[in-house]
Phi, psi and omega in degrees: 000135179291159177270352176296340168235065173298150221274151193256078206290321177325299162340308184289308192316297197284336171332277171332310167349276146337285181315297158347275193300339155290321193293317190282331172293316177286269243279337180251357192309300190303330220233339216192090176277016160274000189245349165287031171269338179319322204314329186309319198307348183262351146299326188310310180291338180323303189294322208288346168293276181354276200300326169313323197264358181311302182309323216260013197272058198261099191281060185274313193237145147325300190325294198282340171302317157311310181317296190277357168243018139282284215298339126355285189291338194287311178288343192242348216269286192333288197292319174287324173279342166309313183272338177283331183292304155358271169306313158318341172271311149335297171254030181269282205296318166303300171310303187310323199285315203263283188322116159281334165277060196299312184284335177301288166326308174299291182291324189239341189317144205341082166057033200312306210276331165304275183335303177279326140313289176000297192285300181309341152266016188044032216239044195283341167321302193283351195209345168043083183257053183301023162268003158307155157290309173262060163301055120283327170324343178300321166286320163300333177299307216263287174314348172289287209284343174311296179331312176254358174266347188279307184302331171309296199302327176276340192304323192264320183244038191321315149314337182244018205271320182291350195253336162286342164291300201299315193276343150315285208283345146298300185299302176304310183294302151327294193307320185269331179271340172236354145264340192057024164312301202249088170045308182207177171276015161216057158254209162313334174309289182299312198287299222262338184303006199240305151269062183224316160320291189298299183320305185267054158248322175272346155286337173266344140337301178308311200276004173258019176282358169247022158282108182297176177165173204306139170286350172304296232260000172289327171292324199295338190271328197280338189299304218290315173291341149301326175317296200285343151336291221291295176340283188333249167003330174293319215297322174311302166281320166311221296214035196340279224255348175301281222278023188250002136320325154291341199304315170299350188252350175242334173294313195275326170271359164261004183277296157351287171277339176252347168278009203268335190197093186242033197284358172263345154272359161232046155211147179063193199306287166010296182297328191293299195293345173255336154314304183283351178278327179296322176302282211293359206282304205294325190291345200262346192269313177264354187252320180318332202262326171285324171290000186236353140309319189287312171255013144284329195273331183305316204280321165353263184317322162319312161085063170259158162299088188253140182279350181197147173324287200307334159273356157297310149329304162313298202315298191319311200291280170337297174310288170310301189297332173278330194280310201290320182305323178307283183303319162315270204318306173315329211254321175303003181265317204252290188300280203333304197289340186318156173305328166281326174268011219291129151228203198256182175268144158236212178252314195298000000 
């Protein structure tokens, strides 16, 4: 990889973030409605794919179009099939404990083993099996076909392929959400037009960075598109899935204004602490939701007294979050290195 698109550590940094503000969202979301608008935040990784990956989609030959959907699966597979096995072991072991029809339950109960290849092929967008343990996979499911329809897509239209993601993912988002056209308001449609959206803003995002400009007036894009996020997030609550059509234009002018300039984030601890936030972001993202099962059943079983929500809450948060930073780190330690998933590096 050249170095004018060297890795953008400000980048890794709001990446962490992100994971973060999801983190925050399942476990104080339920308890605290001012923090449930985070959900937007799973717009943000869409641009932040979109603009990485704008560079590595390199469509000369078929051959490398295959290239870039190995190297794809090799990288997004490993950490999903870890938390889905994961999770099944969860709730197998809860059933067992619990269930008086146990087999019933385990094999069949609402379309479990249909559900779960589903999930395992990512193609979880399309069937919403929310009786998974890792429903959050619908978004990771709608960038995989994103993933793969795009490089097909840049192969055939190349100079115009972004603009052909937006108006697919405009055209999707609209139709379902404001027409009601395609069956419901969660349905496959919004979920994959919300990235379809995102993606292709961040891939035209990549080609206006070599448009220049002041370091004055570059702090000034940076104040100022964070300023307008926080409104943005009122609006999201107010008014949900209507107001997430802004969500690529507003994700996308702070992707913008901080990759233009990342030089306290790429030096000293700052790079360290934003390389691992950038590492750990995809794994703190697929693992929360089984980790914070897991650590609803410890604080159970403890039978501890907690004197107020909010420290149940510390706990609940706290507690996810170290079970995901664990289960992440095992599986980029262990899963990752296996001989099957093991691939080479990319920009990607």
């Amino acid at each position: 990889m050249s170095k004018q698109f060297s890795r953008v550590y400000v980048l890794d940094f709001f990446r962490g973030i992100a994971a973060l503000g999801i983190i925050v969202f399942h476990v104080l979301g339920p308890y605290y409605k001012w923090l449930q608008s985070l959900y937007v935040l799973v717009d943000f990784f869409f641009v932040l794919s979109g603009y990485v990956l704008a560079k590595s989609m390199e469509v000369s030959s078929w051959t490398k179009v295959r290239t870039f959907i190995k190297k794809r699966a090799q990288r997004i597979f490993p950490m999903v099939l870890s938390a889905l096995l994961f999770s099944e072991i969860l709730r197998v072991t809860a059933i067992l404990l619990n269930d008086s029809d146990k087999t019933q339950s385990i094999l069949f109960g609402e379309n479990r083993l249909i559900n779960l290849l589903i999930a395992a092929a990512l193609f979880q967008v399309f069937s919403f099996p929310s009786q998974l343990l890792l429903f959050p996979l619908w978004s990771l499911s709608a960038e995989w076909i994103v993933n793969i329809v795009g490089v097909v897509c840049r192969k055939f239209f190349r100079q115009i392929q972004t603009l052909v993601f937006i108006s697919i993912g405009v055209t999707l988002f609209y139709a379902s959400n404001y027409l009601g056209l395609l069956v419901s308001e969660s349905s496959w449609a919004i979920s994959l037009g919300r990235c379809l959206m995102c993606f292709g803003v961040g891939q035209a995002i990549q080609q206006m960075r070599k448009f220049e400009s002041s370091k004055k007036t570059e702090t000034a894009h940076m104040v100022l598109s964070i300023a307008c996020s926080l409104p943005y997030l009122f609006l999201v609550h107010e008014f949900g899935q209507n107001a997430l059509i802004l969500a690529p234009l507003i994700f996308g002018y702070i992707v913008w204004s901080f990759s233009r300039r990342t030089g306290l984030f790429g030096q000293g601890r700052m790079k360290t602490i934003s390389s691992h936030a950038g590492s750990y972001s995809y794994g703190l993202y697929v693992w929360h939701i089984p980790a914070l099962g897991l650590c609803d059943v410890v604080l159970k079983k403890s039978d501890i007294k907690f004197s107020s929500t909010i420290m149940m809450n510390a706990y609940q948060f706290l507690g996810t979050l170290a079970m995901s930073i664990v289960l992440t780190f095992f599986v980029r330690k262990y899963i990752e290195n296996l001989k099957f998933f093991k691939r080479k590096q990319s920009s990607s």
